[in-house]
N, C-alpha and C positions, 0 to 999 in steps of 0.2 A: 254645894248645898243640895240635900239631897228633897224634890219638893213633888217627890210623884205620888200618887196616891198609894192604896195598900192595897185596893179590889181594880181587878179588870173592868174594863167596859162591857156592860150587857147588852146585847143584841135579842131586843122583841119584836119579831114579825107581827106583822096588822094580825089583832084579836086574841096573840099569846097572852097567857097567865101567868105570872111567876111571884112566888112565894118570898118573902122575905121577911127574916126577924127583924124586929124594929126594935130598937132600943131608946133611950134616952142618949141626946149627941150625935145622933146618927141620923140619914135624911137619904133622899134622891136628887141630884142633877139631870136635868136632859138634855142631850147635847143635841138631839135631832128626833124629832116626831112629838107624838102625843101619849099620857097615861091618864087613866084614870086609877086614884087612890083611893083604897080606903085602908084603916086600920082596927083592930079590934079592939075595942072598947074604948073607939074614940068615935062621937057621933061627926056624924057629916064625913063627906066626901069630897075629893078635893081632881081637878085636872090640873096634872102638870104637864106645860107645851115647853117648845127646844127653846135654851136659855133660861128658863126659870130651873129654879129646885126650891125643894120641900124639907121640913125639918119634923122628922115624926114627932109624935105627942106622947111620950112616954114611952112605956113597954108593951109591946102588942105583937100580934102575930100582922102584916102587912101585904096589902094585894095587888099587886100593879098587872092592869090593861091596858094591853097599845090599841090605841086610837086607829093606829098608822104604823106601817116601817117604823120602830123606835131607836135608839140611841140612848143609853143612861148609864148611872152610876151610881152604885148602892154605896156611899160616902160613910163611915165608920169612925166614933169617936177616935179623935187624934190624928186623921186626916187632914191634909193641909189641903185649906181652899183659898180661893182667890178673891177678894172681895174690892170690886172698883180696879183700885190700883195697886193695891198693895198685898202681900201674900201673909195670910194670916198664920200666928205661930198653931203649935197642934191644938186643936180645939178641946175641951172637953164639955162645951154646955155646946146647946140644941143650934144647929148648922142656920144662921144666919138666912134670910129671904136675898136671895141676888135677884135684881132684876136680870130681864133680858138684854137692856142697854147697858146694865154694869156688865153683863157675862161677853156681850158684842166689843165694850170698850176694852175688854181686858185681851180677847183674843188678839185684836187688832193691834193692840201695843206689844205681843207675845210675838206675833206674825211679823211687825214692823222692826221688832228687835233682831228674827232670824235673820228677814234679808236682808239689817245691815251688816249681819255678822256670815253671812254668805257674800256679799261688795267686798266686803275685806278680804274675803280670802281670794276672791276672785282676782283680785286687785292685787292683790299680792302674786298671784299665778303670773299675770300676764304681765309684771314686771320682773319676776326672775327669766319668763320666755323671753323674753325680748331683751334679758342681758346676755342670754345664753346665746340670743343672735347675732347683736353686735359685737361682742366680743372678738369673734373670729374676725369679723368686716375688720374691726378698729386696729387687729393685729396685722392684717394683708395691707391696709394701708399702712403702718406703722411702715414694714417694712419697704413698702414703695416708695414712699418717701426717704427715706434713709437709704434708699438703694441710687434714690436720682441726684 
């Protein structure tokens, strides 16, 4: 299953600008730092900090300011995102509010998932090493036995 996003990650140093179309279904994640949002022809302004994302409000032209060193992602209808625990199918209406605690529980389960699928392979290594070892032991005695 293929469950990556469609857009790279954006990299905004402390005080950069960047432009984005904003659409209807479409939104920001911050995976690290701080933005200030706003959108065109949508009153109010919005900060998004690491962990949370944003689901624009219709069609607008869209303005993100880091706070800080930022981390995000311009999420595009049909994007798959992660909501709690479970991975949503491709979205087509406006990208759901994740909290921070839902985006922390998900990483954590995503994290806890790798290294037990790195224990296994590991585990797996150091049981063919160690047949690869004995093997020869088990045949030298093999033979000393059979020779006495």
């Amino acid at each position: 299953m293929d469950d990556s996003l469609s857009q790279a990650l954006i990299r905004l140093p402390k005080g950069a600008v960047r432009r984005l179309a904003g659409r209807t279904g479409e939104g920001i994640a911050v995976f690290e730092g701080q933005v200030w949002i706003t959108q065109d022809g949508v009153p109010g302004d919005v900060i998004v900090s690491s962990g949370e994302s944003h689901a624009f409000a219709g069609d607008g032209d869209v303005l993100a300011q880091a706070f800080v060193d930022t981390v995000l992602i311009h999420t595009q209808a049909g994007d798959r995102v992660v909501d709690g625990d479970r991975l949503l199918d491709r979205i087509e209406q406006p990208l759901p509010q994740i909290s921070a605690y839902e985006l922390t529980r998900s990483a954590r389960a995503m994290r806890d998932a790798a290294v037990g699928r790195a224990i296994v392979r590991a585990a797996g290594a150091v049981a063919s090493a160690t047949a690869n070892l004995l093997i020869p032991i088990a045949r030298r005695l093999r033979g000393r036995l059979a020779g006495a």
